[in-house]
N, C-alpha and C positions, 0 to 999 in steps of 0.2 A: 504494500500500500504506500502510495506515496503521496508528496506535496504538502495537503493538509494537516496535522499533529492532532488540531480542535477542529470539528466542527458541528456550527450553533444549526438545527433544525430547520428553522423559520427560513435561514437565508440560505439551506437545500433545497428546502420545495421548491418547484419550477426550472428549476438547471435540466443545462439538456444531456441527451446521456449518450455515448458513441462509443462504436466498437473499437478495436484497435489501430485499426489502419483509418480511424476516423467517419466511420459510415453511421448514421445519424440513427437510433436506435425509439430515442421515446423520450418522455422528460421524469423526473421524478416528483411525486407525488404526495409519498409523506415516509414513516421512518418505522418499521417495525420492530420493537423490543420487546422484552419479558419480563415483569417484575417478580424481584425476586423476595423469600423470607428476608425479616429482619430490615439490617439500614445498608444491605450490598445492593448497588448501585443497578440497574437492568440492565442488563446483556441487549446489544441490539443484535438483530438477525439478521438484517436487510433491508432494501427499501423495495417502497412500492412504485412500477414505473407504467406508465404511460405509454403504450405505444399507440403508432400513425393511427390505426384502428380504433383509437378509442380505449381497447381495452387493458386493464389494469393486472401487470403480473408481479410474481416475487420474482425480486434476484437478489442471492446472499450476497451478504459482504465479501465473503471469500470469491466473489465472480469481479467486486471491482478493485482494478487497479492503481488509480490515483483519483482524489478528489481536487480539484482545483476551484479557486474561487469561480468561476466560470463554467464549468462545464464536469461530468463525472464519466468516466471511463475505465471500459469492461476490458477483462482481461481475457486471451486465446479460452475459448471452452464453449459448451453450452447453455442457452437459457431456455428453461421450461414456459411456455405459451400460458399454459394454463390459466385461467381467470382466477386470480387473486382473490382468494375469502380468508377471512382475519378468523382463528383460530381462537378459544375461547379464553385461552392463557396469555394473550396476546395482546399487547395495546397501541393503538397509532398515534404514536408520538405526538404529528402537528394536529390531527384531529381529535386526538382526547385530553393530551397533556395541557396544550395552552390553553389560558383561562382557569386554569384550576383552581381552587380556593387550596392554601397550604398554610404552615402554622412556623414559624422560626425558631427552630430549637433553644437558640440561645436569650432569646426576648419574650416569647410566646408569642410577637408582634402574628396579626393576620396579615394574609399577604396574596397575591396572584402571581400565578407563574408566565412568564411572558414570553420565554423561550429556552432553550433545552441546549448542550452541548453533549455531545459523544464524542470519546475520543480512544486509542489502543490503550491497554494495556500490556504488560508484559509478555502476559503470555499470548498476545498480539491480537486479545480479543474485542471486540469496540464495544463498551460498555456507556451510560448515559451516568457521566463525571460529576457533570456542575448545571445549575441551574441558573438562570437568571428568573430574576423574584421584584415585584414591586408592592411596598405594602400600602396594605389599602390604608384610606385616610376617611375621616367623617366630613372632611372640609375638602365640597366639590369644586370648589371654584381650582382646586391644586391635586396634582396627582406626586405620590409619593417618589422617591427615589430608586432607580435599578439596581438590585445590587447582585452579584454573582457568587451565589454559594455551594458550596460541596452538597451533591446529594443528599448526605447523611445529616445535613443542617438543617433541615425541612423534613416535613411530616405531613400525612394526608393524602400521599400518593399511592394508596393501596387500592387494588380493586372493587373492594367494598367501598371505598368513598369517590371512587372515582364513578361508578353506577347507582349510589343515591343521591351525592351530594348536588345542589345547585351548580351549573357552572354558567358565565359569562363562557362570551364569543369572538370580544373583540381584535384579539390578536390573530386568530384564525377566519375571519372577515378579514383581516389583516392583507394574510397570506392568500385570501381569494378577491380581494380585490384587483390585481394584474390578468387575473384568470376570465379566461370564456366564459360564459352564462353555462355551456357545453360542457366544462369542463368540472365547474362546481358541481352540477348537476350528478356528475360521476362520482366526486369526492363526497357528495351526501349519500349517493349508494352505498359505502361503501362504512358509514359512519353504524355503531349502534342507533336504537332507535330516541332514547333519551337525547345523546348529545344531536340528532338529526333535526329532536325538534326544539332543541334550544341555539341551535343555527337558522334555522329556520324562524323562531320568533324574533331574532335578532337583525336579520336581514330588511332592509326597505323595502315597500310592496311593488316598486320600479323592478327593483334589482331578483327577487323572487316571484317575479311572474316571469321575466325572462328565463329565469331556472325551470320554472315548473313547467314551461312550453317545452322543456329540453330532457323530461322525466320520463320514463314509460308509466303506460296510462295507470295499472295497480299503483304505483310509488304518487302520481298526481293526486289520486282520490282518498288516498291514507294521509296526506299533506294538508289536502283543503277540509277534509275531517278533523284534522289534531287544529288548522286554524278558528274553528268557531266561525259562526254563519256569518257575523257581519266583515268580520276582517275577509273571511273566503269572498267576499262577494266584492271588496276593495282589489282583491287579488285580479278576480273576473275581470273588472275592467279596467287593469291596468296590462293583463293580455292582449294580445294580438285578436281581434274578433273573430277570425275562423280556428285558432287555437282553444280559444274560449267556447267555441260551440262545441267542438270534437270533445271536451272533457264533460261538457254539462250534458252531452247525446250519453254519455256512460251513465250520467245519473241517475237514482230511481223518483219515478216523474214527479212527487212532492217535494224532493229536496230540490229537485230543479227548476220547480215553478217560484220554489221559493228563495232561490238565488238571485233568479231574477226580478224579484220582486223587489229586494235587500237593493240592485245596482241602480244608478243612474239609470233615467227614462232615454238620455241620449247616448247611455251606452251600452244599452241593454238590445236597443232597437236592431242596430246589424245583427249582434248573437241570435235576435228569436229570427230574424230574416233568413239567416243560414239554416238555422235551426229546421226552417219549413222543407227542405232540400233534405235527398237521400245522400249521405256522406259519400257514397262514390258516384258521385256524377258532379261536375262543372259547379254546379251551383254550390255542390257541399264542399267543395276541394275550396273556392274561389275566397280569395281576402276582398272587403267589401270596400278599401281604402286603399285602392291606386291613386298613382299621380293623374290629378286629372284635371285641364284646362279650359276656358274658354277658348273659341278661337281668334280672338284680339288679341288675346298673350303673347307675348314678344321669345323671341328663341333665347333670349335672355334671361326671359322668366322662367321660359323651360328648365335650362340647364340649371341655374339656382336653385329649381325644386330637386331635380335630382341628385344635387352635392348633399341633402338633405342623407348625414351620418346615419342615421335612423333607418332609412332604407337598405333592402338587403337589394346586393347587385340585381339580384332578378328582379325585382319592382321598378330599379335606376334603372332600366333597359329599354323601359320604353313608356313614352309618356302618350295618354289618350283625350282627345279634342273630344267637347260634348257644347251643345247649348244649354244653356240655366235651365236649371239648379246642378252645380257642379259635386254636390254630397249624392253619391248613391244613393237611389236608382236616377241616375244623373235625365237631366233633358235630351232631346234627340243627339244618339253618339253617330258623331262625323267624321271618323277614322283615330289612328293611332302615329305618332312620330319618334322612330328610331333614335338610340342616344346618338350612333354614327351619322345618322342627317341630320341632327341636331348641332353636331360639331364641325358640319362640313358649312353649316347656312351662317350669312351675316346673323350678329347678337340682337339687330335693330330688325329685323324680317318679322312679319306674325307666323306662328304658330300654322296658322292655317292654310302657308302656302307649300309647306313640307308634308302635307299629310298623305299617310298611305293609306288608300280608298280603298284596295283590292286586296287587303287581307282580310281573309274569311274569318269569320266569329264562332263561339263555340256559345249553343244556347245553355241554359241553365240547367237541362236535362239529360246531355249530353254521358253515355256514360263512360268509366276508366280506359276501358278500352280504346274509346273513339276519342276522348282525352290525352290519350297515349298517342295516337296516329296520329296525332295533328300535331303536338310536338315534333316527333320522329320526320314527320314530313315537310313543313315550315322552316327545322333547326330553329326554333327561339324559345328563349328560356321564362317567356312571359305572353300570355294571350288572355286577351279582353274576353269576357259573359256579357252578352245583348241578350233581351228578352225580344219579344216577337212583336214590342212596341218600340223599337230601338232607344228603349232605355240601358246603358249601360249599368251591369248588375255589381262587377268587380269584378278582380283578375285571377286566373290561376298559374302561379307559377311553377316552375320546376321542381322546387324544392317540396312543394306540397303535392306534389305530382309522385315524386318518390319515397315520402312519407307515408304515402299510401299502397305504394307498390314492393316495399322492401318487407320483409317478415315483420311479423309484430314485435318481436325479440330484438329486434336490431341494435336498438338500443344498448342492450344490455350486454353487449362484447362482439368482438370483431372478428379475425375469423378462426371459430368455431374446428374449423377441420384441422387447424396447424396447428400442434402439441409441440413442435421442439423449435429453435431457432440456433443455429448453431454459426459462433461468430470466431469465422476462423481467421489467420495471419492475411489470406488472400482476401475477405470481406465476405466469402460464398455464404448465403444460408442454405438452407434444406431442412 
């Protein structure tokens, strides 16, 4: 093992992780150890990583070979594929340790644990050393001082107080705020169910509806069950409104009359509009809030809406001409205009002399299939719903096109069939 001597947890997570000859493997995720009897310090195992796939594996320490502040790298051998499940003796460092409540041997002082170091031992084991500890204070306007002490200085890190005791979150928000909506989404699967939902109450209802869009549908309705109907129904419509129908179509019809009933009347209205659609057809697939313009709008205003961060590239793809009322089910839609002829027209041009008239529309009833062939045949990664009053209804894009066409499980690990990864001198897997 090389480079490193100490190193703090918190600023492990998220390093990228590479084979020997540098071939880009996954990132790391969080840190598994074993608490042990008495005041001996936990043995770590390994960490958890992250591969292209999504899915989350073990590799022992003994597979890496140097830690750099930067990046963690594996040494000649094999890694096991397998999908990472945390073992019952077993606790994840960045997800159960930070935020602990712990007690200071030498003071009694209370205190929170704010980050972890591991480092070898002699017998060139990596065990979890020293802690970093901030003790709590009654006086909010001031948070206490870090201090860094020997495991054995602290108290309260035992299993049993780690699965009843309260914990805060905020160090572990911490470490997922750099993180995907995607990616957290995966680090809550993988949490007990306690600390899940005290991450989860702790989270903004912006920042945990983009998670909960990112969950398989069991994990989504265990989530907006442990939040209580009113906060669940904040959650609603701070989702994506065809995200939000696909989870309330799961639910049994009184709690879902009654979701809706809890949301805003102007955010409730696209969820029950989708809601009247069979989920696999156009109309159930379709987001009800494309970009969508008068045709006086300047190509300047075009493109300003779609620098619009918020948009996923499929929506920025293509912006749709309608006359008033430009909010779905918009007034008569008058075609669509490509971002590429958007970037090719003067900024001062309208809107409406770039529009492309002769792409075919996909009506609301439309189903997967015939949804699929119109992608496949088009190539675009976004197409407008007219109803048969050429009102434009919303758009479905790609993404939600393959949401629907990938196994239900998807979600929940990558590929399935590959058990071994093996990362040799040359970079070969197999």
């Amino acid at each position: 093992m090389g480079a490193a001597n100490r190193v703090f947890a918190a600023q492990l997570a998220g390093l990228p992780v590479f084979g020997p000859d540098g071939e880009p493997i996954g990132k790391v995720r969080d840190v598994v150890a074993g608490l042990r009897l008495g005041r001996q310090p936990p043995r770590v195992f390994g960490i958890v990583v992250e591969l292209v796939t999504r899915r989350r594996i073990f590799v022992p320490m003994l597979r890496i070979t140097s830690i750099e502040p930067n990046a963690v790298a594996l040494a000649t051998g094999s890694v096991n594929l397998r999908q990472f499940h945390q073992r019952p003796t077993e606790i994840l460092v960045v997800g159960q340790l930070l935020d602990a409540r712990v007690e200071i041997v030498a003071t009694g002082a209370s205190a929170v644990l704010v980050d972890v170091a591991m480092e070898q031992n002699r017998t060139r084991d990596w065990v979890v050393s020293r802690v970093a500890v901030r003790e709590r204070t009654r006086r909010l306007a001031r948070r206490g001082p870090v201090q860094v002490l020997d495991w054995d200085e602290i108290t309260g890190l035992g299993l049993a107080e780690l699965s009843g005791q309260p914990q805060g979150a905020q160090q572990l928000l911490t470490v997922f705020d750099t993180m995907r909506a995607v990616d957290v989404a995966a680090a809550l699967r993988e949490l007990p169910s306690k600390r899940r939902y005290e991450v989860v109450d702790a989270l903004d209802d912006e920042r945990l509806a983009d998670v909960i869009e990112e969950l398989p549908e069991d994990d989504q309705k265990d989530l907006l069950g442990h939040l209580g109907e009113d906060r669940a129904a904040d959650i609603l419509e701070a989702m994506n409104p065809d995200d939000a129908a696909d989870l309330l179509a799961e639910l049994p019809e009184g709690e879902k009359s009654r979701l809706l009933e809890l949301m805003e009347p102007e955010e409730s209205a696209p969820v029950k509009r989708l809601l009247a659609y069979s989920y696999d057809t156009a109309g159930g697939l379709m987001t009800p809030e494309p970009v969508v313009l008068t045709p006086d709008a300047t190509i300047a205003e075009a493109l300003a809406r779609v620098r619009n961060a918020d948009l996923t590239p499929a929506l920025s793809s293509m912006v749709f001409v309608c006359r008033p009322p430009s909010a779905t089910p918009t007034g008569r839609y008058l075609g669509c205009v490509h971002l590429q002829r958007l970037l090719r027209e003067p900024p001062s041009d309208l809107v409406a002399g770039a529009l492309d008239v002769d792409l075919a529309r996909l009506p609301p009833t439309a189903s997967l299939s015939e949804v699929t062939r119109y992608f496949a045949a088009y190539n675009l990664v976004c197409a407008p719903v007219v109803d048969e009053g050429d009102h434009l209804l919303g758009a479905v894009t790609v993404d939600d096109l393959l949401d629907h066409l990938l196994p239900e499980d998807w979600r929940e690990g990558g590929l399935r069939e590959v058990e071994e990864i093996t990362v040799q001198a040359g970079g070969e897997t197999g």
